[in-house]
Backbone and ligand atoms as CSV (ligand in chain L), in Angstrom:
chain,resi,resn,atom,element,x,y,z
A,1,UNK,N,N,129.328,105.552,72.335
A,1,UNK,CA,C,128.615,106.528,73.175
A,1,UNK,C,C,128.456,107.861,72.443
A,2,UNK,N,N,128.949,108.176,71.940
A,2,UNK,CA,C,129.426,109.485,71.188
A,2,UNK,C,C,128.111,109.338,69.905
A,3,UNK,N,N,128.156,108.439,69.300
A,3,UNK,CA,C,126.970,108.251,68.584
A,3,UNK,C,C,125.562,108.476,69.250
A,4,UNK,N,N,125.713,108.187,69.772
A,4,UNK,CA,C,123.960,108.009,71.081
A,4,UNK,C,C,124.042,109.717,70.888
A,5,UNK,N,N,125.138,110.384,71.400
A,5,UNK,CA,C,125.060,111.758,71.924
A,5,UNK,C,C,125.192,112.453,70.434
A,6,UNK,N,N,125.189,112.341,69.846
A,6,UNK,CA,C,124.942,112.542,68.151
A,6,UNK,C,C,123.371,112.610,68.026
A,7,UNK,N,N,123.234,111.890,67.827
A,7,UNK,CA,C,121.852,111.035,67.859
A,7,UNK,C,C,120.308,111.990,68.403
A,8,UNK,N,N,121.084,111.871,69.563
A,8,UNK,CA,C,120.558,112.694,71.035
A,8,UNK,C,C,120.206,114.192,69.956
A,9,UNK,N,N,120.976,114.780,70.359
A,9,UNK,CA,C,121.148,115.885,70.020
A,9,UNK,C,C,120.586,116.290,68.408
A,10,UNK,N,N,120.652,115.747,67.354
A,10,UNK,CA,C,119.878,115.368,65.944
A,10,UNK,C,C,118.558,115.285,66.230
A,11,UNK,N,N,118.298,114.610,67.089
A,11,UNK,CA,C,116.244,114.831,67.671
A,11,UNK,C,C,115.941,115.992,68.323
A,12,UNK,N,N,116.922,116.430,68.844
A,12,UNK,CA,C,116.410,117.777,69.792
A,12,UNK,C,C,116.207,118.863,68.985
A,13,UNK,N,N,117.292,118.818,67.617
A,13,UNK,CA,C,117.601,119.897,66.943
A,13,UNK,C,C,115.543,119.711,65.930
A,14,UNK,N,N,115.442,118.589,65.641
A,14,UNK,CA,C,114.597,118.106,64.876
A,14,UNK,C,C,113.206,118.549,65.576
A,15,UNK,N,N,112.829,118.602,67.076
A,15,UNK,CA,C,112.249,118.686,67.407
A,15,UNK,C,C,111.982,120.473,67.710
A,16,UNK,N,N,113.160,120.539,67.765
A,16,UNK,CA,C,112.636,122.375,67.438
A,16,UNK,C,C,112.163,122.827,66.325
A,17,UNK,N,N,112.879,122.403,64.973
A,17,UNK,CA,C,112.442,122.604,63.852
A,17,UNK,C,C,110.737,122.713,63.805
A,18,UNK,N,N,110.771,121.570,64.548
A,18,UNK,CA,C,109.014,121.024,64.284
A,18,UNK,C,C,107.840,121.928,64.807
A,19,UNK,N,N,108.369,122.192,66.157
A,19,UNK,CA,C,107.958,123.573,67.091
A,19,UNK,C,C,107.714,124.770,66.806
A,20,UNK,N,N,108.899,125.360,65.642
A,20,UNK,CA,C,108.868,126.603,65.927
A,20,UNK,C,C,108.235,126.520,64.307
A,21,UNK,N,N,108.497,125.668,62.743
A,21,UNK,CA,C,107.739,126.041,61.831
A,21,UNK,C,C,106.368,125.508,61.659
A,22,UNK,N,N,106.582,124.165,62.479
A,22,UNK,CA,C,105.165,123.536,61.917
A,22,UNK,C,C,104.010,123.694,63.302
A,23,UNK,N,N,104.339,123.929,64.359
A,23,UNK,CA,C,103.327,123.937,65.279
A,23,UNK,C,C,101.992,124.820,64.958
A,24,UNK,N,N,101.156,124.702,65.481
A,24,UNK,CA,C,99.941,125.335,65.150
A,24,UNK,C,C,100.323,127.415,66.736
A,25,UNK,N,N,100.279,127.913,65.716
A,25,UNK,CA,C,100.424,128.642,66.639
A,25,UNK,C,C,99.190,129.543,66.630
A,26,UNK,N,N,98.775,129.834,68.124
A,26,UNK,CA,C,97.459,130.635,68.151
A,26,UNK,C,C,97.334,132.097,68.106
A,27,UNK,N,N,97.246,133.002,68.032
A,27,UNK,CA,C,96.917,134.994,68.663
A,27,UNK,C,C,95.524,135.335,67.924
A,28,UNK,N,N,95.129,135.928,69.474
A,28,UNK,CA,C,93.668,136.747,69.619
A,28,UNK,C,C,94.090,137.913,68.451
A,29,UNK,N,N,92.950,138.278,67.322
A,29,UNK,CA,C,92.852,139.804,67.138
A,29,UNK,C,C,92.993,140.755,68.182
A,30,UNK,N,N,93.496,141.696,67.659
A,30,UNK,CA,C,93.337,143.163,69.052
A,30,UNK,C,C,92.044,144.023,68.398
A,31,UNK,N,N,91.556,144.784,69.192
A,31,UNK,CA,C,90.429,144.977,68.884
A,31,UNK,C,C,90.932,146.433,68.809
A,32,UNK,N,N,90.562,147.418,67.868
A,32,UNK,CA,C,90.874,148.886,67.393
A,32,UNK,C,C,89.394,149.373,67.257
A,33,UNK,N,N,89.814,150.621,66.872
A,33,UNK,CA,C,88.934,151.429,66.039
A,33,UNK,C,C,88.333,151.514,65.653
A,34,UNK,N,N,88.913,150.879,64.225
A,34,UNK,CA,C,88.582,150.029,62.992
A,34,UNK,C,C,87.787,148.946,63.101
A,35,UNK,N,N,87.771,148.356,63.788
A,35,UNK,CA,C,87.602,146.486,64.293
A,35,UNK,C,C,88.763,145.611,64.835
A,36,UNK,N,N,89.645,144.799,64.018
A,36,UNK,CA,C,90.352,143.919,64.593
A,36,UNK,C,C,91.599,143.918,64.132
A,37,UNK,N,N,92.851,143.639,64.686
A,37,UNK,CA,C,93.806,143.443,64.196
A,37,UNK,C,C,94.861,142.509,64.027
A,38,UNK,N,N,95.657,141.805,63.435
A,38,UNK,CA,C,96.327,141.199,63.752
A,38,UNK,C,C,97.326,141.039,62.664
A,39,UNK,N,N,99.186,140.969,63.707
A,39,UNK,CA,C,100.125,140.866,62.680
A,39,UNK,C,C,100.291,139.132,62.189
A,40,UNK,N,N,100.518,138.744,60.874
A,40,UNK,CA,C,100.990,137.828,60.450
A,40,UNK,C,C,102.575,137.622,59.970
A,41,UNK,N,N,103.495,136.577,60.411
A,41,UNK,CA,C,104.592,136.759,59.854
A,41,UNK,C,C,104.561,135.983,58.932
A,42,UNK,N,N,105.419,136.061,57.886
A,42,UNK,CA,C,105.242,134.948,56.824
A,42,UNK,C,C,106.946,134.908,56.496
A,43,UNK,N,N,106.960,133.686,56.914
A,43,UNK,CA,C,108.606,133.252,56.544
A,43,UNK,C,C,108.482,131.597,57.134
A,44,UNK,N,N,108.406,130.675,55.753
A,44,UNK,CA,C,108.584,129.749,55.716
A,44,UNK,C,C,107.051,128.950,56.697
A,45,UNK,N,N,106.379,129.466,56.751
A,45,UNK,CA,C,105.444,129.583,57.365
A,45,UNK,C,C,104.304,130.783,57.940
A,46,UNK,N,N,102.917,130.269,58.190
A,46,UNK,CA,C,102.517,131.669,58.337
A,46,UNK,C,C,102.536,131.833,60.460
A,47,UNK,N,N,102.727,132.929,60.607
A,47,UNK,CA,C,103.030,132.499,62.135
A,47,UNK,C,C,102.375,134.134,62.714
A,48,UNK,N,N,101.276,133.959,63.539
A,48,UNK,CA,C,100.410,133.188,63.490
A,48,UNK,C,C,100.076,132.784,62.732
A,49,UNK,N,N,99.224,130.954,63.229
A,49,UNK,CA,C,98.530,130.452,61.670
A,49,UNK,C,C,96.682,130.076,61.993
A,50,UNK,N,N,97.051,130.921,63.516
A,50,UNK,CA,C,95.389,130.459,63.514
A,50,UNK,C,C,95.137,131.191,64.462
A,51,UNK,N,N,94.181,131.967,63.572
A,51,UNK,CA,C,93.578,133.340,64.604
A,51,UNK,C,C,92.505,133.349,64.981
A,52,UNK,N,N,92.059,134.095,66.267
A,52,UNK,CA,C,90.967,134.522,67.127
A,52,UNK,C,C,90.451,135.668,66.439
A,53,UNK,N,N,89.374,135.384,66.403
A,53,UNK,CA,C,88.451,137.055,65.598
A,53,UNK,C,C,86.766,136.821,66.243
A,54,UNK,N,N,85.880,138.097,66.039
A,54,UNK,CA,C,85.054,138.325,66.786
A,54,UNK,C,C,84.274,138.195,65.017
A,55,UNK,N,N,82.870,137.624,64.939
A,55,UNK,CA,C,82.452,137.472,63.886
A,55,UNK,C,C,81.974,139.335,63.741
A,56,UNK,N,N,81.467,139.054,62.658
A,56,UNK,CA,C,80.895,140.774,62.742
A,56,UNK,C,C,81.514,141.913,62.289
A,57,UNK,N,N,82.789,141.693,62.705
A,57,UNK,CA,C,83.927,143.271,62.447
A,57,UNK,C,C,84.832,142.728,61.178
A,58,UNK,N,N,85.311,143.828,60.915
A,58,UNK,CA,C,86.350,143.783,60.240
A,58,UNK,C,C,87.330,143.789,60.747
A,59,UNK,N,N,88.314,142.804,60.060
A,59,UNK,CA,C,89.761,142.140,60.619
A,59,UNK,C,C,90.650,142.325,59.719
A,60,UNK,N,N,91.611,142.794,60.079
A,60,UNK,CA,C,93.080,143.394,59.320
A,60,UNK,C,C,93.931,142.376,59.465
A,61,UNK,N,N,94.369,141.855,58.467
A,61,UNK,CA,C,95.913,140.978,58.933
A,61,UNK,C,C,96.749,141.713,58.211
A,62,UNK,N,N,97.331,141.871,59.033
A,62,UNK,CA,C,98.906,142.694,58.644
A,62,UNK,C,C,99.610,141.650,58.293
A,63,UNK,N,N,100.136,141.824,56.561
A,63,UNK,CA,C,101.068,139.958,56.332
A,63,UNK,C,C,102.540,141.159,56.317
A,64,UNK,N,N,103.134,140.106,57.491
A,64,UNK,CA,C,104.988,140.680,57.538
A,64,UNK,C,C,105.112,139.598,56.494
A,65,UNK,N,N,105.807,139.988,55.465
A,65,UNK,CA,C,106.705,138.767,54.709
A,65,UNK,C,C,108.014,138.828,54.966
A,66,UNK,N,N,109.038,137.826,55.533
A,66,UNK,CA,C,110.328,138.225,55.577
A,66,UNK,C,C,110.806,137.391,54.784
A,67,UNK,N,N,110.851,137.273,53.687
A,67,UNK,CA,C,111.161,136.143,52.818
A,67,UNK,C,C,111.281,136.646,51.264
A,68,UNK,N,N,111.464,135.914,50.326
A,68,UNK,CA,C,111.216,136.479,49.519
A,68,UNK,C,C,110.767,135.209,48.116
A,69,UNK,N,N,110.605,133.824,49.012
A,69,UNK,CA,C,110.123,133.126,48.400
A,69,UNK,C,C,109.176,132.891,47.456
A,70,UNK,N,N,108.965,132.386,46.282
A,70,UNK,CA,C,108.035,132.527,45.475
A,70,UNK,C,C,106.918,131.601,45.938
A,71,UNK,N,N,106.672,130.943,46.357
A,71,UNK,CA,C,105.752,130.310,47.422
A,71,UNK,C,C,104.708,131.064,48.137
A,72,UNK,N,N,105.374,131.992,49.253
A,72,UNK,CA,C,104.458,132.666,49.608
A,72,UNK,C,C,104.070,134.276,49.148
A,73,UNK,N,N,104.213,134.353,47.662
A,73,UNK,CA,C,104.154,135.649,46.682
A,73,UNK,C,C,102.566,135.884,47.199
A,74,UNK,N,N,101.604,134.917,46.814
A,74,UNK,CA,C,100.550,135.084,47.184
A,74,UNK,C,C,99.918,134.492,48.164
A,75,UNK,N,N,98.739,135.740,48.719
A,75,UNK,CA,C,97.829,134.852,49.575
A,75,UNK,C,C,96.536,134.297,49.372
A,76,UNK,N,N,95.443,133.778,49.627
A,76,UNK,CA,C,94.416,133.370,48.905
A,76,UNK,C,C,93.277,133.528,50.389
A,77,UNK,N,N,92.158,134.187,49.962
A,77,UNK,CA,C,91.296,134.094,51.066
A,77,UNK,C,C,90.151,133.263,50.513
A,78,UNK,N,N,90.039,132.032,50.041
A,78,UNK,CA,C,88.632,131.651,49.093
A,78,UNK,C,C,87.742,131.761,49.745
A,79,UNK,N,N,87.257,132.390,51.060
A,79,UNK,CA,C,85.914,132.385,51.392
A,79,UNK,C,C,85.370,133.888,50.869
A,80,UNK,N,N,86.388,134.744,51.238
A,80,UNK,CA,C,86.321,136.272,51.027
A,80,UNK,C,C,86.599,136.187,49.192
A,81,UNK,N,N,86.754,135.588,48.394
A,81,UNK,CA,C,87.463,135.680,47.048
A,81,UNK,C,C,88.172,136.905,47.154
A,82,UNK,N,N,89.443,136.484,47.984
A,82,UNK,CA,C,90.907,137.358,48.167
A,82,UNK,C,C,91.748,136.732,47.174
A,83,UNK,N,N,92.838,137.513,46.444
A,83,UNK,CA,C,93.855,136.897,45.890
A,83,UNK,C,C,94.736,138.349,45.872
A,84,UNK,N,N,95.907,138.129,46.410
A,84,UNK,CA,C,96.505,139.554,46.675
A,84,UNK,C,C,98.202,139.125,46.853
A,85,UNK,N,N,98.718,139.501,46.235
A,85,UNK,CA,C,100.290,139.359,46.319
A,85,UNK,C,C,100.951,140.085,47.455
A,86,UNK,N,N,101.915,139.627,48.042
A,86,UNK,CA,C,102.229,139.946,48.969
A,86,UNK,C,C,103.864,140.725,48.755
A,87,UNK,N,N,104.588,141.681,48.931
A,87,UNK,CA,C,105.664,142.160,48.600
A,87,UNK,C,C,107.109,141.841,49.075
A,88,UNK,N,N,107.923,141.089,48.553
A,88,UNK,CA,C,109.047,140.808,49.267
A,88,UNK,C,C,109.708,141.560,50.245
A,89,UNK,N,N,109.817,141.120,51.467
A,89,UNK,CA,C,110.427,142.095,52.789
A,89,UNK,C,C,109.586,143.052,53.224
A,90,UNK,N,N,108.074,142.590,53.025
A,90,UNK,CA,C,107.774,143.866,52.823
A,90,UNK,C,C,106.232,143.697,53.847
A,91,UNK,N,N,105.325,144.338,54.134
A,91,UNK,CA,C,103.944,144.715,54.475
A,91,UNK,C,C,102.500,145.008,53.995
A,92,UNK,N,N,101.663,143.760,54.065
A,92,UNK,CA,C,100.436,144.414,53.276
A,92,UNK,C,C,99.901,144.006,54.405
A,93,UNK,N,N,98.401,145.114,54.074
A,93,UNK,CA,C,97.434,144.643,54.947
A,93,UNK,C,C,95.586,144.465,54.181
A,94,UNK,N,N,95.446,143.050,54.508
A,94,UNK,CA,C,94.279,142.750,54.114
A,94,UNK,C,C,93.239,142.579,55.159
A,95,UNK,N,N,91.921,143.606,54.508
A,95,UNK,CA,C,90.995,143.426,55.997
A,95,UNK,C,C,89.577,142.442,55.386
A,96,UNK,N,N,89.491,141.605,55.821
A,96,UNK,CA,C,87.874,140.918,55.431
A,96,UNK,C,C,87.457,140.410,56.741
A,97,UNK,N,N,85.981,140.813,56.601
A,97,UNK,CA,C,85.254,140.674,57.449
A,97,UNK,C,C,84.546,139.313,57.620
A,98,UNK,N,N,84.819,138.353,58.501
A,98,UNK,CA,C,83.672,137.119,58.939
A,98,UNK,C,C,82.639,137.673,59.364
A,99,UNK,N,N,81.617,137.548,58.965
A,99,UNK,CA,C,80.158,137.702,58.813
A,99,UNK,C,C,79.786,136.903,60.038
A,100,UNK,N,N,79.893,135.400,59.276
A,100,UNK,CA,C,79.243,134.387,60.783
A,100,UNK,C,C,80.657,133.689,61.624
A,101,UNK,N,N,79.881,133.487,62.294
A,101,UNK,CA,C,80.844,132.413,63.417
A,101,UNK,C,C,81.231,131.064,62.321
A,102,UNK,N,N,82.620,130.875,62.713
A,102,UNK,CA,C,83.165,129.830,61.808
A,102,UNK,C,C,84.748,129.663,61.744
A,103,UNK,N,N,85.213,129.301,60.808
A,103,UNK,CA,C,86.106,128.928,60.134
A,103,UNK,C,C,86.604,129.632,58.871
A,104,UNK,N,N,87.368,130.208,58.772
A,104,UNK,CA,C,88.078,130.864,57.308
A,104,UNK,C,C,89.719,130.424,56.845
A,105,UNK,N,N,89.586,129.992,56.258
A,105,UNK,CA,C,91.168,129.255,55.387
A,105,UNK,C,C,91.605,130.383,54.551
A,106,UNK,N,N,92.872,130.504,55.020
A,106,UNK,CA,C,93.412,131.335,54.268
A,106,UNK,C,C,95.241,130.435,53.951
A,107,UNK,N,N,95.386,130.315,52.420
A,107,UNK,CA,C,96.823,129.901,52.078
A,107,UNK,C,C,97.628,130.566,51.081
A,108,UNK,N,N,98.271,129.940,50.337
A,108,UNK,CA,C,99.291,130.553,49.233
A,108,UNK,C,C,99.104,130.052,48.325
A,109,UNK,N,N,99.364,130.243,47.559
A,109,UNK,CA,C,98.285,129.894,45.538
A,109,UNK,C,C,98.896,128.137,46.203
A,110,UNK,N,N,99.526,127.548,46.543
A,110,UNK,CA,C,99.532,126.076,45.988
A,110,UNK,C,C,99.407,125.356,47.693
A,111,UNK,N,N,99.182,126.131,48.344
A,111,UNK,CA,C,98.519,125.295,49.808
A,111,UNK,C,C,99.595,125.355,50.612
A,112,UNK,N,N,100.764,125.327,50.630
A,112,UNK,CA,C,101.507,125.395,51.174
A,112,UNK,C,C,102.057,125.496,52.545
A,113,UNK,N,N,101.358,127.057,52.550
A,113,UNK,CA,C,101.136,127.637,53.929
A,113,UNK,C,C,99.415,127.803,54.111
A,114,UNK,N,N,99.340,127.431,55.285
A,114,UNK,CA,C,98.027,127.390,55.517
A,114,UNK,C,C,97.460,128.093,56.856
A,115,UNK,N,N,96.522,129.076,56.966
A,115,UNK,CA,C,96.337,129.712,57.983
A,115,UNK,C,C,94.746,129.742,58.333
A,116,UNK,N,N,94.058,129.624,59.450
A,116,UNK,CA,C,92.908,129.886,59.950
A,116,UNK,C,C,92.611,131.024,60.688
A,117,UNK,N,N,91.315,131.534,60.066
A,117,UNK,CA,C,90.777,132.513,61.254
A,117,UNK,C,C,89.031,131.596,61.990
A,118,UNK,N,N,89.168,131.889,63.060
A,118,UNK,CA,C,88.154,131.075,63.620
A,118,UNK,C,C,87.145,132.631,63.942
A,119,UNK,N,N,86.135,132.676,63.689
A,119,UNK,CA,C,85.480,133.714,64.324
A,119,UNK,C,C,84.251,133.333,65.069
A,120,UNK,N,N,84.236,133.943,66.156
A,120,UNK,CA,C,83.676,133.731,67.085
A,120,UNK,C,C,82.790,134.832,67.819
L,1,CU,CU,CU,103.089,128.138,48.312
């Protein structure tokens, strides 16, 4: 019995794992001033990894890095031809603008982490 409850408990733990790094997580831009905003965390994942944006404006992602992994050193915007290092423990902010309604991929030099902006 004790095994079962082993067991048990080994999936639950597994199933959070799965939740909290790999789930697709969503947040709207906030809309400023400027145009749009939005924070990114980056630790072991990008979180948010798939953002709401208004086509047209300019959009800020604020990348939190709490990490200091060489993995996510860089970020890559290939639609925008972004390539911008990101600072251990630290805060950058990159703003590119979606033009049209769509889809924008944004990852880390080897794919790793992978993030969307959908603009709409
Ligand atoms: Cu990587």
């Amino acid at each position: 019995m004790q095994v079962i409850g082993i067991i048990l408990i080994l999936i639950i733990i597994a199933l959070f794992v799965y939740y909290f790094k790999w789930s697709r997580k969503e947040e709207k831009a906030v809309e400023t001033e400027a145009g749009q905003q939005v924070t990114v965390v980056v630790k072991g994942a990008y979180s948010p990894n798939l953002i709401k944006a208004k086509a047209g404006k300019p959009l800020t992602i604020v990348f939190d890095r709490q990490e200091d992994s060489s993995c996510s050193k860089k970020v890559i915007f290939k639609d925008f031809d972004i390539s911008e290092e990101l600072p251990d423990f630290g805060q950058k902010e990159i703003t590119v603008t979606p033009k049209a309604t769509g889809e924008y991929q944004f990852s880390c030099e080897m794919g790793m982490y992978q993030g969307k902006i959908t603009a709409e």
